[in-house]
N, C-alpha and C positions, 0 to 999 in steps of 0.2 A: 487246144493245139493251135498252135499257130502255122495258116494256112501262106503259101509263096505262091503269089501274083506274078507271071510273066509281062514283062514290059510288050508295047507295041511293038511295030517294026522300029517306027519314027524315033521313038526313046532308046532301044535296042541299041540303033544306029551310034546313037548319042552315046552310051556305057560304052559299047567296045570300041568306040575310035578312042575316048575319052582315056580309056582304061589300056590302050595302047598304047595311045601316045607315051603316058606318063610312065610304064613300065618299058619304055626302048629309049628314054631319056639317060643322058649320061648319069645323073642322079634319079635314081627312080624314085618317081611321087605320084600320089594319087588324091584326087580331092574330096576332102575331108566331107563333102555332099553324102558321097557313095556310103558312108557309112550306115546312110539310114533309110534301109528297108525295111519289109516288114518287123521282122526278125531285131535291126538294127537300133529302129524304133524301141521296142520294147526291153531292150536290154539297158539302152541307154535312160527309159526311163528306173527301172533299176538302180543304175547307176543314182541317178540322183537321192535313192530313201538312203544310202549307207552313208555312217555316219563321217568318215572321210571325207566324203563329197561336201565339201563347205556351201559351194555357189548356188546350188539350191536353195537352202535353207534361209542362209541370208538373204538372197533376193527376197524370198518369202515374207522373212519379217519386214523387210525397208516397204516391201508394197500394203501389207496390213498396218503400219506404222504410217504410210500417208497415203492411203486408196481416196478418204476424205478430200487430202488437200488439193489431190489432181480433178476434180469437180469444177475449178476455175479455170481447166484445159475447155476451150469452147466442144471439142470435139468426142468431149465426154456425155455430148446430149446430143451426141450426131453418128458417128460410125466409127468403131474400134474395130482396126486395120492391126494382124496379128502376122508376124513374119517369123515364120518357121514353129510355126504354133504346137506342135507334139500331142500331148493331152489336153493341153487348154488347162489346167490344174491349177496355173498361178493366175490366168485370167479372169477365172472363179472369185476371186478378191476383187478385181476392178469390177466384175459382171453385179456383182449385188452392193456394191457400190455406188455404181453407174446407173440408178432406177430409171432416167430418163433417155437409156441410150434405145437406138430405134434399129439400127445394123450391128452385126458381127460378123468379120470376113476373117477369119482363119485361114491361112498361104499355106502348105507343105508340101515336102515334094514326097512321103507318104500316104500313098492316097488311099489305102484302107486303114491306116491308122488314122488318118485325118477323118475318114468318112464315121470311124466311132467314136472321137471324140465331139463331132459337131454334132452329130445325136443324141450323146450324152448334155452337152451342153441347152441343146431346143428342150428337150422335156428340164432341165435344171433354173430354165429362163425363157419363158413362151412368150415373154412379151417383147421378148429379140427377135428380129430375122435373123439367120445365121444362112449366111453363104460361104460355105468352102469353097477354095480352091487350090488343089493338086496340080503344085507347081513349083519349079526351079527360079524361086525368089531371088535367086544371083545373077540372073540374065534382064533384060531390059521389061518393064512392069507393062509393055501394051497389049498385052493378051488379056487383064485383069477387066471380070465384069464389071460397067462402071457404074459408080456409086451413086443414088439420089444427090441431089443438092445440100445433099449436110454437111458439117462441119466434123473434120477427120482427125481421130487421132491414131499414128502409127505407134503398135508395143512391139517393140524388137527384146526377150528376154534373151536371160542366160550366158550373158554375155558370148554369143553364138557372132559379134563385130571382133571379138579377138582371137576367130578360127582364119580371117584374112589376113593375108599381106598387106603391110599399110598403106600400100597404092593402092591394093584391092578396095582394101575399109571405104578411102577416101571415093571412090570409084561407086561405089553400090551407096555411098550414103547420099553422093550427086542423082544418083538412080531413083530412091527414095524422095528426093526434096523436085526432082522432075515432075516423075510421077505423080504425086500431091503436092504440089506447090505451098497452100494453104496449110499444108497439117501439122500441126505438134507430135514430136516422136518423145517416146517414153524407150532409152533403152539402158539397159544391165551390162555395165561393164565390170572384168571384175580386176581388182588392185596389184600389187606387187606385193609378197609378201614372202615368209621363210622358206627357204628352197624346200625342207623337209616335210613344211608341212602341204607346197605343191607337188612333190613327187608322192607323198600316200594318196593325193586324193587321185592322181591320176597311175596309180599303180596299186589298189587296193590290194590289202592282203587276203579277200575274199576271192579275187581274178576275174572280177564283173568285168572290170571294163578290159582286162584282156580279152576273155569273151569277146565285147565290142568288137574292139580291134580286129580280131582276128574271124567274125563272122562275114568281112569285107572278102577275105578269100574263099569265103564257104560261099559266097553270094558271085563271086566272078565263075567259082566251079559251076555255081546253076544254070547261069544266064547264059554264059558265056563257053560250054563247054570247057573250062578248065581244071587242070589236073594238080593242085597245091595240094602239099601233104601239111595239112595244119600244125602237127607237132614238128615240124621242119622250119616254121619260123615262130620267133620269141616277141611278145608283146615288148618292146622298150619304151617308157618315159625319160625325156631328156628335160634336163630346164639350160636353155640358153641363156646365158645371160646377158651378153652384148646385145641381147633381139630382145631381152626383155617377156621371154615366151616358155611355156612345157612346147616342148614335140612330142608324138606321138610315133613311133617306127614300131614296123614288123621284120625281121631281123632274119636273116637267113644262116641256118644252123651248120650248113655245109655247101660245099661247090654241088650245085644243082641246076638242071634244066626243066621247067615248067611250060608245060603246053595252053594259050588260052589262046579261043577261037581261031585254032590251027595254024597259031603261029608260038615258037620257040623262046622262050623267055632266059637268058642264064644266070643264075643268079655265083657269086663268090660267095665262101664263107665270110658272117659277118658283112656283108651288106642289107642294106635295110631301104626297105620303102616308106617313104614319108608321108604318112597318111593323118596328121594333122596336125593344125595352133593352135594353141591357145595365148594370142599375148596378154598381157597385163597391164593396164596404162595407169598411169599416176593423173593427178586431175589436171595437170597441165600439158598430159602428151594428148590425154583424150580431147581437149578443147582445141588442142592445135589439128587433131585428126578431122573432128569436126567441122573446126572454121574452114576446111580446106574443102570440106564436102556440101559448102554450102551452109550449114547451121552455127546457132549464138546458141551459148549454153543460157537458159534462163534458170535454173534452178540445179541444186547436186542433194543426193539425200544418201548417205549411209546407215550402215548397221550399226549399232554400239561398236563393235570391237572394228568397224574400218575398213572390212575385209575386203566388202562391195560395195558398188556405186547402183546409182538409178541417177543417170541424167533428164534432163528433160531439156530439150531444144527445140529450139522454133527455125523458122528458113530465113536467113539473112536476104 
């Protein structure tokens, strides 16, 4: 059974202003963070075993296809630096890989999801340290414990840079190259490809990632005292095309007023809250996003079929 953890005050504060704001917005939107609590966590790992879900799988193979070749990353015998780490499952490939790495710092901003995957990980690999930290990896990194003298490399999977706005992207990847000046990033972007076969993965016909979606309101009812009738709004997958992106919306089934932390929400029929991106970049929108955030692409490595990228960049 999965057990629901009350946030602090300090965090609290943070969900309902956050969770305000973006629902008394002329477009209502909400940041695609909030979707992973406990609960949100584990669904969305889910999400990734069904066979629909391509971005998984392929990153998978690209990193057991060259876990070897990123050995000549310096910071592969120094500290792997994990951002938005979930199960740590694909990091399992670089972890016995990596024989000579001495840190492992897994970021998430679920912190009992984080706190069983970094134990899972210590008894899998004892001759790592592993330091977790339960944290909102989109905000500025100086709260981050600091790392011995070694030589860092940052794994950003999942391509979890194409849930930003491109100012965003560009914005946390300057955040990133601040932060560690010196490190090589390892991250997972994922490509452009048939609409069709983007809207199954993001609208399964099993309803995982509806679920997802929609345990974002079961999570604002918790926390937040509010009153959503979940069969009142409909998961929708969009693909954009001009933005080059899926969206993700929760859809409102009829004119309705919802109460969260004692304030009036109204929603119209067929309005929708926008609760997340995914863009798609082609290897020349990515390298432009990059240069802009500070990094040179030094290597690209895909799957056979294209699908997905694994760049690797260093700090200009």
């Amino acid at each position: 059974m999965t057990k629901h953890v009350s946030l602090d005050d300090d965090h609290l504060k943070i969900f309902r202003d956050d969770i305000l704001s973006g629902l008394t917005a002329e477009r209502k939107t909400i940041s695609s963070k909030w979707l992973y609590d406990d609960v949100g966590s584990h669904l969305f790992e889910a999400i990734t075993e069904l066979d629909a879900y391509y971005p998984t799988r392929t990153e998978v193979s690209i990193l057991e296809d060259n876990a070897a070749s990123y050995l000549r990353l310096p910071g592969a015998r120094g500290a792997l630096v994990e951002l938005g780490s979930g199960s740590s499952r694909k990091t399992d490939i670089l972890l016995k890989a990596f024989q000579d790495l001495s840190v492992y710092m897994p970021i998430d901003i679920s912190a009992n999801h984080l706190k069983a995957a970094a134990e899972r990980v210590r008894r899998a690999h004892p001759s790592v340290a592993v330091i977790p930290v339960a944290a909102d990896f989109t905000q500025p990194f100086g709260k981050l414990p600091l790392l011995p003298e070694l030589p860092v490399l940052v794994f950003f999977p999942g391509s979890t840079i194409g849930n930003f706005e491109k100012a965003g992207a560009v914005r946390l990847l300057r955040q990133i190259r601040e932060a560690m000046p010196a490190a090589d990033l390892l991250i997972g972007v994922d490509r452009p490809k048939a609409e069709t076969v983007l809207l199954k993965a993001y609208d399964d016909p099993a309803g995982v990632t509806a679920a997802f979606n929609q345990n974002l309101l079961q999570r604002i009812n918790r926390e937040l005292e509010g009153s959503f009738d979940l069969g009142s709004f409909a998961h929708r997958a969009i693909w954009n095309d001009l933005e080059s992106r899926i969206e993700m919306h929760l859809e409102s089934r009829s004119d309705q007023t919802v109460l969260v932390a004692g304030n009036e929400i109204a929603f119209r029929r067929g309005e929708t809250i926008h609760t997340e991106n995914s863009h798609k970049y082609s290897e020349d929108a990515f390298q432009e996003i990059a240069q802009l955030g500070g990094w040179k692409v030094s290597a690209m490595d895909a799957d056979k079929d294209d699908l997905f990228s694994i760049f690797t960049l260093a700090a200009t």
